[in-house]
C-alpha positions as CSV (number, residue, x, y, z in Angstrom):
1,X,87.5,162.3,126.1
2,X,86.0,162.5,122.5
3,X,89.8,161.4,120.9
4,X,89.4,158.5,123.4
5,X,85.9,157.3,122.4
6,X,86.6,158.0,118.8
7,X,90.1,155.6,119.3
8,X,87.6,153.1,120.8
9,X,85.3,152.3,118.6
10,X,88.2,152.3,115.9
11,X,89.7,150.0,117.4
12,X,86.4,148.0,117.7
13,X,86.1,147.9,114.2
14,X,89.1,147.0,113.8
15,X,88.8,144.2,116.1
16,X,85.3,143.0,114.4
17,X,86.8,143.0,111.0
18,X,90.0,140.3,112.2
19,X,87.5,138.3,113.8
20,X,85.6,137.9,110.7
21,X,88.1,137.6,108.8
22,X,89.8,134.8,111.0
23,X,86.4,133.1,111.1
24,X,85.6,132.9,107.6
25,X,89.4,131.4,106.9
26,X,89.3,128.8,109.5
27,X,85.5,128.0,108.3
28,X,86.6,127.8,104.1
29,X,89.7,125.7,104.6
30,X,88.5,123.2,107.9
31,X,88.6,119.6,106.0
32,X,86.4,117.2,107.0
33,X,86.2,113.8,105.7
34,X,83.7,110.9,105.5
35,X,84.5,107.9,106.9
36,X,82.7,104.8,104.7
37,X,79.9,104.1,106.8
38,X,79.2,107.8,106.2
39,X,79.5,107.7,102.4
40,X,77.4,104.9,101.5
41,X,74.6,106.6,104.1
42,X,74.7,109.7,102.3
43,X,74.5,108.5,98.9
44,X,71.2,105.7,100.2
45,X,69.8,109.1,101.4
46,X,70.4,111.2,98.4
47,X,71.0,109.4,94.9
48,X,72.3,113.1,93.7
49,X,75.3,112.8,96.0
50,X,77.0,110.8,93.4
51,X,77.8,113.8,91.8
52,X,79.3,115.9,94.5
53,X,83.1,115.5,95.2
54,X,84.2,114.2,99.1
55,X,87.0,113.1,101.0
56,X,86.6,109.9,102.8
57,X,88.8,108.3,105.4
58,X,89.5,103.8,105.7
59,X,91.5,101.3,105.7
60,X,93.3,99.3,102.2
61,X,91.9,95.8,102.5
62,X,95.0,93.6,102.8
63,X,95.7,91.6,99.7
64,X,93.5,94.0,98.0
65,X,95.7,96.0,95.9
66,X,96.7,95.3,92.0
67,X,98.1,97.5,89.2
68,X,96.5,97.7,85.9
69,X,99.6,96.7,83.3
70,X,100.1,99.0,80.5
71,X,98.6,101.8,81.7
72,X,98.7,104.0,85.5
73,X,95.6,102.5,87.8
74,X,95.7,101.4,90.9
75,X,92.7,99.8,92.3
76,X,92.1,98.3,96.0
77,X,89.1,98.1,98.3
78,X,89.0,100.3,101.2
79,X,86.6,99.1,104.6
80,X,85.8,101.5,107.4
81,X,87.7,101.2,110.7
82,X,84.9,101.1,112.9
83,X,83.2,98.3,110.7
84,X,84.9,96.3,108.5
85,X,81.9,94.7,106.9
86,X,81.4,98.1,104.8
87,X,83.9,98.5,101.7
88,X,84.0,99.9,98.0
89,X,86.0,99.7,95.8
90,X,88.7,102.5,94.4
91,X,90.2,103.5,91.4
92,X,93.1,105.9,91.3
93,X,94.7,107.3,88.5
94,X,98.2,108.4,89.5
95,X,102.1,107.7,91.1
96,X,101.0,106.4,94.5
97,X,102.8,107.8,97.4
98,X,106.1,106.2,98.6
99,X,104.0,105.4,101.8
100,X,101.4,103.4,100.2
101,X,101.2,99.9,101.5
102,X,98.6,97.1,101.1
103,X,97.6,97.6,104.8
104,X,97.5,101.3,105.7
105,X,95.0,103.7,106.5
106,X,94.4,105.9,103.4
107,X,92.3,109.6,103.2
108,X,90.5,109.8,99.3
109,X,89.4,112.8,97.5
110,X,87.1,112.2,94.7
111,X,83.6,110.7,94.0
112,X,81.5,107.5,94.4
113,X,80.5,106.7,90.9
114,X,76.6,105.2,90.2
115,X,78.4,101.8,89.6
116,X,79.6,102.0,93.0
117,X,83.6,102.5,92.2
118,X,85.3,105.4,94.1
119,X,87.4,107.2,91.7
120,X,89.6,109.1,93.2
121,X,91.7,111.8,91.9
122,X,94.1,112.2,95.3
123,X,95.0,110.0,97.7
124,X,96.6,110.8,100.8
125,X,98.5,107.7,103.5
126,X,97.9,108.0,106.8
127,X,100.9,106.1,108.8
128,X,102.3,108.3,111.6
129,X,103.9,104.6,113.2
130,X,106.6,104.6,110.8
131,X,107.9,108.0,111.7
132,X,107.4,107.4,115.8
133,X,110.8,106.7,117.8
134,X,110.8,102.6,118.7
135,X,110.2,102.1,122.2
136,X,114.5,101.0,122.5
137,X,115.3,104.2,120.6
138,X,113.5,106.5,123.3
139,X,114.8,104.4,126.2
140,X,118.3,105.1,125.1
């Protein structure tokens, strides 16, 4: 009976210690992002959030988009899905992906400057349509 219990709590412990450690990686690499709205909130709320780094989700504002000539930046404005009266503007300093359109739903990673500019050192497209089957291709 003792090699039992002793097997037990072993493999209690054992237990306990995966758990934690499955917690604690889901917890450190879950990504949430702010959606506009949320942003300009935040940063009315706490001036100091200028300073912190986020991702935030939107939408390009059609027409929008220009590229700086003679050097590689990319600007646009960016308005939240839920409520397109709330944009900013972003700046982003790198090859845009192939998917990148100038109506497409976008996910940044950077930081709202004090002058109100998001500069944003990745950005991600969100466009899952273009890689769905067309109605006539799953009928067939």
């Amino acid at each position: 009976m003792k090699k039992n219990g002793r097997f037990m709590v072993g493999l209690v412990g054992v237990a306990t210690v995966v758990t934690y450690l499955i917690w604690t990686g889901v917890s450190e690499t879950m990504v949430y992002y702010l959606t506009p709205v949320e942003l300009m909130q935040k940063v009315e709320t706490d001036p100091t959030f200028h300073d912190l780094g986020v991702k935030v989700s939107g939408h390009v504002v059609k027409g929008s988009y220009l590229r700086v000539e003679g050097e590689l930046l990319h600007t646009f404005m960016v308005h939240d899905l839920a409520d397109a009266s709330v944009t900013f503007p972003v700046e982003f300093r790198d090859a845009l992906p192939d998917t990148f359109t100038d109506d497409v739903e976008v996910v940044l990673e950077g930081r709202l400057r004090a002058d109100g500019v998001f500069e944003a050192t990745t950005l991600l497209t969100k466009c899952g349509s273009r890689y769905e089957a067309s109605p006539e291709e799953l009928a067939g």
